[in-house]
The first five atom37 places (N, CA, C, CB, O) and aatype in JSON, in Angstrom:
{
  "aatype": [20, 20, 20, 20, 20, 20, 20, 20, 20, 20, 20, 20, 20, 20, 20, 20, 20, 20, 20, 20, 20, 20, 20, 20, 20, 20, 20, 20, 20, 20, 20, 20, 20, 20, 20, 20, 20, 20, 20, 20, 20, 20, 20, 20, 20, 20, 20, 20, 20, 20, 20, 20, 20, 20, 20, 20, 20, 20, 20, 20, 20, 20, 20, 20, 20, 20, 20, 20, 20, 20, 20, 20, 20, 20, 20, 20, 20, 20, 20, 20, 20, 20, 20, 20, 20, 20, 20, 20, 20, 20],
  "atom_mask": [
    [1, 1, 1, 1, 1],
    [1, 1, 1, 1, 1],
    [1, 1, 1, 1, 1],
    [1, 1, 1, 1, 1],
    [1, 1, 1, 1, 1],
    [1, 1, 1, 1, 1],
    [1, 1, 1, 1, 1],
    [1, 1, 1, 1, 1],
    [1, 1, 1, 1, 1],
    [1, 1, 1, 1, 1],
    [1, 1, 1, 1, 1],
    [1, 1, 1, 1, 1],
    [1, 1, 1, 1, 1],
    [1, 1, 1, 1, 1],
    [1, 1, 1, 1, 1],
    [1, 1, 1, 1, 1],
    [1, 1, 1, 1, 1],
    [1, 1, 1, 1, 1],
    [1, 1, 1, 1, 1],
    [1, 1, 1, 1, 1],
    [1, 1, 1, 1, 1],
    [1, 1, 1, 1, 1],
    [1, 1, 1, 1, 1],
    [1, 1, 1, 1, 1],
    [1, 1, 1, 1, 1],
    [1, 1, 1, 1, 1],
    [1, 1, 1, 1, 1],
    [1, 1, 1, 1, 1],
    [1, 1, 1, 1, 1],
    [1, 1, 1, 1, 1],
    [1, 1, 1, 1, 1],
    [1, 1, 1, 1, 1],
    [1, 1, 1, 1, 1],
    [1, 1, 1, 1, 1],
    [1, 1, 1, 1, 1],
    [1, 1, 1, 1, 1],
    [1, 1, 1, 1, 1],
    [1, 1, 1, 1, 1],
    [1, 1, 1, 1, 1],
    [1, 1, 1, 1, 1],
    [1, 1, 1, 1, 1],
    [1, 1, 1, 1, 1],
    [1, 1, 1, 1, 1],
    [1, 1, 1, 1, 1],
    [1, 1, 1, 1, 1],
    [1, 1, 1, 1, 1],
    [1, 1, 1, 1, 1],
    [1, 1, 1, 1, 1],
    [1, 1, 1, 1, 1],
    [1, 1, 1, 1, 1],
    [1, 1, 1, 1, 1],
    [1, 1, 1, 1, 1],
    [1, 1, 1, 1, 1],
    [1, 1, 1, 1, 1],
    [1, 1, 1, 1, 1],
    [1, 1, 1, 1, 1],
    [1, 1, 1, 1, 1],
    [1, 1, 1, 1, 1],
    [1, 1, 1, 1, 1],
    [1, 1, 1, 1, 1],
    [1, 1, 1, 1, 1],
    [1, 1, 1, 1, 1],
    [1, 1, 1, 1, 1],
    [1, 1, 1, 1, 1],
    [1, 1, 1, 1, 1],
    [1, 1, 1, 1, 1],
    [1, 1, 1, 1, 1],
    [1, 1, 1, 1, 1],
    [1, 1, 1, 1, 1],
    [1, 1, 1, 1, 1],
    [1, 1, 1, 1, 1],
    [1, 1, 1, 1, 1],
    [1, 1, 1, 1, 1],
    [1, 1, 1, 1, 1],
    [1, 1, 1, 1, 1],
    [1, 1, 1, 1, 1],
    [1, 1, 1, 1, 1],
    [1, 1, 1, 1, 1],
    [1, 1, 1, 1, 1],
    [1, 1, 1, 1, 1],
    [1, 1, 1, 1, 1],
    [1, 1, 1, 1, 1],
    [1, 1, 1, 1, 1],
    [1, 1, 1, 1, 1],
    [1, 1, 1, 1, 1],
    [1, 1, 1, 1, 1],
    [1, 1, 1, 1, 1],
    [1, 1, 1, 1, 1],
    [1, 1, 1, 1, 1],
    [1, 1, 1, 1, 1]
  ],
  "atom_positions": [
    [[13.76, 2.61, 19.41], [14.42, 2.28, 18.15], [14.12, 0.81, 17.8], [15.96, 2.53, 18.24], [14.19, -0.17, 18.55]],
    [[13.85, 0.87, 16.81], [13.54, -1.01, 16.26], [14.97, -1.76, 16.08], [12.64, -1.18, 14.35], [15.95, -1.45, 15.41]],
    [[14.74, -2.83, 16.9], [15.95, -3.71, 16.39], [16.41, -4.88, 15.8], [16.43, -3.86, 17.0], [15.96, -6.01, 15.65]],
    [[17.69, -4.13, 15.45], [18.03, -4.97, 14.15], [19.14, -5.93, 14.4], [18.46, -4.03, 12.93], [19.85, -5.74, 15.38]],
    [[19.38, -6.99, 13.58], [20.36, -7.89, 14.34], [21.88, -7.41, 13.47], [19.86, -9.82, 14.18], [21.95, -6.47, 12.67]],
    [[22.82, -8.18, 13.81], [24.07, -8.16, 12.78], [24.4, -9.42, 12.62], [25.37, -7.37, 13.21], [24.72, -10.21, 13.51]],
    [[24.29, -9.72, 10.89], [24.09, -11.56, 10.66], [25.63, -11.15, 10.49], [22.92, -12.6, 9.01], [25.86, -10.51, 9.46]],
    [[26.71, -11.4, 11.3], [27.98, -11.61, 10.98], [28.27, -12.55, 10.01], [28.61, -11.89, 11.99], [29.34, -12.4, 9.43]],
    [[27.56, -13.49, 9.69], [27.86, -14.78, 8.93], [27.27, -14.29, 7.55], [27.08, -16.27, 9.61], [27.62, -15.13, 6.71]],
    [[26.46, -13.19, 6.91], [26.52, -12.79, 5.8], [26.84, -11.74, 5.52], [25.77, -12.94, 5.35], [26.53, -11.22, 4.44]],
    [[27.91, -10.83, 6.94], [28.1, -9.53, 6.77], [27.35, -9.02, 5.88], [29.23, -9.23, 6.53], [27.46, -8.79, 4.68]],
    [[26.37, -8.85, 6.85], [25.5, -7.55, 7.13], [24.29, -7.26, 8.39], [24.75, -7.41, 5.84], [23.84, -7.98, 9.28]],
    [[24.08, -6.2, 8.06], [22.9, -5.89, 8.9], [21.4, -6.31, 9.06], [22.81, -4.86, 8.74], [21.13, -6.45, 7.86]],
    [[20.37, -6.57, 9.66], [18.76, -6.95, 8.78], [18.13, -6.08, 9.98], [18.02, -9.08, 8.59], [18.42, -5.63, 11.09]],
    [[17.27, -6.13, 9.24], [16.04, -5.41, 9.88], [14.43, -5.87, 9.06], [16.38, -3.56, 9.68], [13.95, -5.42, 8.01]],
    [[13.67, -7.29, 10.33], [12.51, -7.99, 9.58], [11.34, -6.37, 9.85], [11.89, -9.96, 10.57], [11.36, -5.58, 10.8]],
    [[10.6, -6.37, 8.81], [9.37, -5.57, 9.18], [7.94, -6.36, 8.1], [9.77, -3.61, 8.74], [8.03, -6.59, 6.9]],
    [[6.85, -6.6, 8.9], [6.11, -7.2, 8.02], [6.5, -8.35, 7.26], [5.79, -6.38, 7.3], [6.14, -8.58, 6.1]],
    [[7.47, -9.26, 8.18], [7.85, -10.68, 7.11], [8.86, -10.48, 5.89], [6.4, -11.23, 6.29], [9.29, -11.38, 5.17]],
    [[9.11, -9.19, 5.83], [9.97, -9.09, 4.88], [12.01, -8.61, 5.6], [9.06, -7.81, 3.85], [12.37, -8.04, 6.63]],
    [[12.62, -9.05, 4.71], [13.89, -8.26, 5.38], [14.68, -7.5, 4.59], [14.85, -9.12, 5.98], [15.07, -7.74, 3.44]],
    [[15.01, -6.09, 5.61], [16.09, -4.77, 4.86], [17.47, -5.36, 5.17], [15.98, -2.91, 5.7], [17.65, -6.15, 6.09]],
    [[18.06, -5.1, 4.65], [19.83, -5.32, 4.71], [20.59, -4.35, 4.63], [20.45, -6.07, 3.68], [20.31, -3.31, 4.05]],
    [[21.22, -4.5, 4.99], [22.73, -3.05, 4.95], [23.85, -4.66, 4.48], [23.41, -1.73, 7.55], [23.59, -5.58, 5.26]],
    [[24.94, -5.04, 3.42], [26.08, -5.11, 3.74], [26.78, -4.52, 3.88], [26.46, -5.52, 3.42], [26.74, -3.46, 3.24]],
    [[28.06, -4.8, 4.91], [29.43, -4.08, 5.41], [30.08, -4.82, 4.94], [29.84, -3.84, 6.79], [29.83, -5.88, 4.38]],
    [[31.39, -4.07, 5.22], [32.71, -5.05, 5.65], [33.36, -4.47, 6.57], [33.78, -5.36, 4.58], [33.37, -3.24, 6.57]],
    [[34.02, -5.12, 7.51], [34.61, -4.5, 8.59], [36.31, -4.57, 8.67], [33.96, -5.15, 9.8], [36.86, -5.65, 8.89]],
    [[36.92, -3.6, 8.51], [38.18, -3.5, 8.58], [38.97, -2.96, 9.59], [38.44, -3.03, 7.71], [39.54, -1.94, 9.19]],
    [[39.19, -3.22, 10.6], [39.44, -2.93, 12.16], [38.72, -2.05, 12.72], [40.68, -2.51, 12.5], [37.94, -2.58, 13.51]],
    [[38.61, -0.59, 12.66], [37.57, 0.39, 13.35], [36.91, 1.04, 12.42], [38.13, 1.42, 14.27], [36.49, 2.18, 12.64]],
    [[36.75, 0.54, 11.49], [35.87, 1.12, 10.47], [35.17, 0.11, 9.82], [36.57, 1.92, 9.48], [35.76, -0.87, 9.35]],
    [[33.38, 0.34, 9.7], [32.66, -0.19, 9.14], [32.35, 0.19, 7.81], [31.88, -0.22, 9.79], [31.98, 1.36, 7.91]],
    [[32.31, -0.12, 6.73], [32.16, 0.0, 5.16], [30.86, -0.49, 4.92], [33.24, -0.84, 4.27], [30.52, -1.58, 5.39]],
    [[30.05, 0.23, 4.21], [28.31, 0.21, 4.06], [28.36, -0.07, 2.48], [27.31, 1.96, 4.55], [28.35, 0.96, 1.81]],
    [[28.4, -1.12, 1.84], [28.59, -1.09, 0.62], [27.22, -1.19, 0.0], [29.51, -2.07, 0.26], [26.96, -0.69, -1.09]],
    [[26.25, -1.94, 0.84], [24.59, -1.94, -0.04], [23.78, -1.84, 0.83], [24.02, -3.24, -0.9], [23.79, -2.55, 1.83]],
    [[22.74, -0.73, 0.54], [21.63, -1.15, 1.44], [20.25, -1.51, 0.43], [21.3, 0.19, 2.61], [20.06, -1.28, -0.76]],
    [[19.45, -2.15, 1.4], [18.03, -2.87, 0.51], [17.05, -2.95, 1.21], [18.1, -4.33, -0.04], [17.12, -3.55, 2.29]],
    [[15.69, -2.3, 0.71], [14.54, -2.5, 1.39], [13.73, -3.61, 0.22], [13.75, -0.9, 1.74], [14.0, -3.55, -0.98]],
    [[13.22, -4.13, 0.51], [12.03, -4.56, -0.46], [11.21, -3.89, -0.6], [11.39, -5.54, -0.26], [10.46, -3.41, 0.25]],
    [[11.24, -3.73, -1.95], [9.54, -3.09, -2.4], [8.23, -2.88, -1.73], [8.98, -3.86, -3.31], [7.5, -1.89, -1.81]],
    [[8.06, -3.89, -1.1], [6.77, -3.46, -0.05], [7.04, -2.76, 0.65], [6.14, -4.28, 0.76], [6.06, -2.14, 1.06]],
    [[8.52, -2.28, 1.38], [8.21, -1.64, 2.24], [9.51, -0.12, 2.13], [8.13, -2.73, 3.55], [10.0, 0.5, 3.08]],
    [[9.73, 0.09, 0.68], [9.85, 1.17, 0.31], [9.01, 2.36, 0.53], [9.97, 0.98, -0.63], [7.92, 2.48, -0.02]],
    [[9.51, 3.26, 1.31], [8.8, 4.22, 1.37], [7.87, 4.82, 3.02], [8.01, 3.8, 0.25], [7.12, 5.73, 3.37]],
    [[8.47, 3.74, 3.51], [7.55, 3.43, 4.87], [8.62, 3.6, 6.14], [6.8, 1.64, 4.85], [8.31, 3.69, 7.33]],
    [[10.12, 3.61, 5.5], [11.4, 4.33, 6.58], [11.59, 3.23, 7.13], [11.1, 5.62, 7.79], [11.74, 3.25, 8.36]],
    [[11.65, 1.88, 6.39], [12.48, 1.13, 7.12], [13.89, 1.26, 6.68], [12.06, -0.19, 7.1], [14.65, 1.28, 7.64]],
    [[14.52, 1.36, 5.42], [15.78, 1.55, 5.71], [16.15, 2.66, 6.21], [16.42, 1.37, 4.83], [17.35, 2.87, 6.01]],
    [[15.55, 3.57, 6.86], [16.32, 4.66, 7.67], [15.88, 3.99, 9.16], [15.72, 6.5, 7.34], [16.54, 4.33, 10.14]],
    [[14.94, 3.18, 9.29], [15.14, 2.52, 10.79], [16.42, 1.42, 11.02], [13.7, 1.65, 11.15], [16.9, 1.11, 12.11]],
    [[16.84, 0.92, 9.64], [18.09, -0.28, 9.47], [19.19, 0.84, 10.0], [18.47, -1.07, 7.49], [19.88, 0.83, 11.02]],
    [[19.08, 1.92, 8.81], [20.82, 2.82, 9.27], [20.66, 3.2, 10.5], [21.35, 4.41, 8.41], [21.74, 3.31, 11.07]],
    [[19.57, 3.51, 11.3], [19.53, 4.38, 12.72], [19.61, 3.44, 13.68], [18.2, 5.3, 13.03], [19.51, 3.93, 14.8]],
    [[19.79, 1.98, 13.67], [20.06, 0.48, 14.04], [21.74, 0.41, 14.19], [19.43, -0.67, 12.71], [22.41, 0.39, 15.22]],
    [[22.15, 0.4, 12.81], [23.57, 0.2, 12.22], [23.82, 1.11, 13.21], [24.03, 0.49, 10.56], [23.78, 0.87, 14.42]],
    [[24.14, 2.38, 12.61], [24.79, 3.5, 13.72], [24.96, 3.47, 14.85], [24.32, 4.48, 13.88], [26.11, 3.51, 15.27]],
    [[23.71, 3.36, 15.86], [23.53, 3.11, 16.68], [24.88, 1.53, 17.23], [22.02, 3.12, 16.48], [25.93, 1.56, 17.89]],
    [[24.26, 0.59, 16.68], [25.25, -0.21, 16.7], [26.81, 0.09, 16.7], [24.98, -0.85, 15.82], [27.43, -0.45, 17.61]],
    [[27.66, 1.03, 15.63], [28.31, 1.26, 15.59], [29.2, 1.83, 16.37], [28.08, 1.39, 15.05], [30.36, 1.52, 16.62]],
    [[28.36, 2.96, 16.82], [28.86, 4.04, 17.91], [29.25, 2.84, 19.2], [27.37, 5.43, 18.42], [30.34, 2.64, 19.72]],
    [[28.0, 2.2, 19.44], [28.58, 1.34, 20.87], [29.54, 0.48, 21.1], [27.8, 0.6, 21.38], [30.01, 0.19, 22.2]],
    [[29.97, -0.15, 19.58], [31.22, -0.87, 19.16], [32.12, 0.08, 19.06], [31.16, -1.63, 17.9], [33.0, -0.47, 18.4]],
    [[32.59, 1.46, 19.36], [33.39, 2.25, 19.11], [33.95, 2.03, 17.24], [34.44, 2.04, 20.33], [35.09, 2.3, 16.87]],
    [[32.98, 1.55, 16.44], [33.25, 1.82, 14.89], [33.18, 3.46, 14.53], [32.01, 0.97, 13.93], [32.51, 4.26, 15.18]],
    [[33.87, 3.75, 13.56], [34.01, 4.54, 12.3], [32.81, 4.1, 11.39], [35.47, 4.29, 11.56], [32.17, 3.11, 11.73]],
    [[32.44, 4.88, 10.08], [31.47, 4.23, 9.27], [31.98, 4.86, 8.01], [29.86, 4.47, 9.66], [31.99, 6.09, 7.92]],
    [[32.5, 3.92, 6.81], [32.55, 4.72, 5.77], [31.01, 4.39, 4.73], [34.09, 4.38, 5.04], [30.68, 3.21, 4.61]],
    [[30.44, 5.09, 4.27], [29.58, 4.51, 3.29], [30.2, 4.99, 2.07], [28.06, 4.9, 3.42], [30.79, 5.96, 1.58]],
    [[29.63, 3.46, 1.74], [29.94, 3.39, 0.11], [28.53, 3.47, -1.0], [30.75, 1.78, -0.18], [28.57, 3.58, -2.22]],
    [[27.58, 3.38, -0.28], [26.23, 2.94, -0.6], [26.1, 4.27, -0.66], [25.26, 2.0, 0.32], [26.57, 4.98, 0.23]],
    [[25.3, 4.89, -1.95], [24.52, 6.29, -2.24], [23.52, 6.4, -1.22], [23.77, 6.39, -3.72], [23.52, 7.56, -0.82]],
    [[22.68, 5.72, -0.65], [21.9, 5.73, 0.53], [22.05, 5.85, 1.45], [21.44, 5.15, 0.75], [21.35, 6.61, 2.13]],
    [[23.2, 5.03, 2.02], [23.62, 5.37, 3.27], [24.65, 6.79, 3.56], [24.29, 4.11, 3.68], [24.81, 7.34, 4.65]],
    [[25.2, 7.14, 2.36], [25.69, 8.26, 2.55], [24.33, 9.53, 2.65], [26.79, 8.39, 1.36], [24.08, 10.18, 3.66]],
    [[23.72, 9.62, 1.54], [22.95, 10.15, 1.94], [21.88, 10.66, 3.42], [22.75, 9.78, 1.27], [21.42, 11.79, 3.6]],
    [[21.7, 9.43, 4.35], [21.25, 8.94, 5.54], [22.28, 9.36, 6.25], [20.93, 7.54, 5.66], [22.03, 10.01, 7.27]],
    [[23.06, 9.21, 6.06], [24.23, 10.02, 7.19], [24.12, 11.73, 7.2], [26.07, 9.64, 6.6], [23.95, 12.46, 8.18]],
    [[24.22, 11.96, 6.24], [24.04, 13.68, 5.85], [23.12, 13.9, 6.74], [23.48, 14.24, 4.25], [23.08, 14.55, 7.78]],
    [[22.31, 13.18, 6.11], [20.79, 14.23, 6.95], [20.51, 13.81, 8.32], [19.05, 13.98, 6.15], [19.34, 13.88, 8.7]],
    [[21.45, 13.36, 9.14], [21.52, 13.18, 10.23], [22.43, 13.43, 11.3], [21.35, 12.41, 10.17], [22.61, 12.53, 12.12]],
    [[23.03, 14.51, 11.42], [24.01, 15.24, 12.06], [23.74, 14.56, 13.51], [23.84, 16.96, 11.91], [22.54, 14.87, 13.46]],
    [[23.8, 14.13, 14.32], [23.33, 13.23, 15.2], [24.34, 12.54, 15.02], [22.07, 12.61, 15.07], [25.23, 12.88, 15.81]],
    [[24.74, 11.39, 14.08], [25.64, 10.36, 14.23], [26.87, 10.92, 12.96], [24.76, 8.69, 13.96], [27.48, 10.2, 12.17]],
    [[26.97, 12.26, 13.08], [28.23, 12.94, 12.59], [29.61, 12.62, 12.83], [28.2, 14.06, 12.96], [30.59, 12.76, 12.11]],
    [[29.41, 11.92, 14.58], [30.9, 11.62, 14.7], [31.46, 10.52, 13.93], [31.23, 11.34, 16.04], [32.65, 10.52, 13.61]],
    [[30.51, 9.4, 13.56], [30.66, 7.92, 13.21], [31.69, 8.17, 11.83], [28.95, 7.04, 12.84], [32.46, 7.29, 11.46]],
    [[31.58, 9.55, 11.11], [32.01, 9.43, 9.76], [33.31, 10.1, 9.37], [30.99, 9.94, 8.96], [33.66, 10.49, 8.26]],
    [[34.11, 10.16, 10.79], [35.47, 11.07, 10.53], [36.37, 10.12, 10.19], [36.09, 11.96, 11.8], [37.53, 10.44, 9.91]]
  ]
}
């Protein structure tokens, strides 16, 4: 899995690929993480880095014992199609 850091200091997530950086912001409200934006840059739309950012996040999440609500049309979406990290979203 590629990894991604958590810039606590701009709540959110990154993930560099090719010099460029994806973002997820959150907000964190005791055991639940809130996914309010995610962002790839244009160059590298299309190439699955923001599904390598959410499979980062999650990942992350689960080991922090977080919840995940998304608020982001993307990341909800990315959750769906990944029954795998199903538990993160009860």
């Amino acid at each position: 899995m590629t990894a991604i850091t958590d810039n606590a200091a701009k709540h959110r997530y990154e993930l560099v690929e090719q010099g460029q950086t994806a973002y997820a912001d959150y907000r964190l409200a005791e055991d639940r993480l809130f996914i309010d934006y995610v962002f790839s840059p244009p160059a590298l739309r299309g190439a699955g880095t923001a599904g390598r950012l959410m499979a980062g996040l999650a990942a992350d999440a689960r080991a922090r014992g977080l919840k995940i609500t998304p608020i982001c049309g993307y990341a909800a979406a990315w959750l769906s199609r990944h029954p795998d990290f199903a538990d993160l979203t009860g």
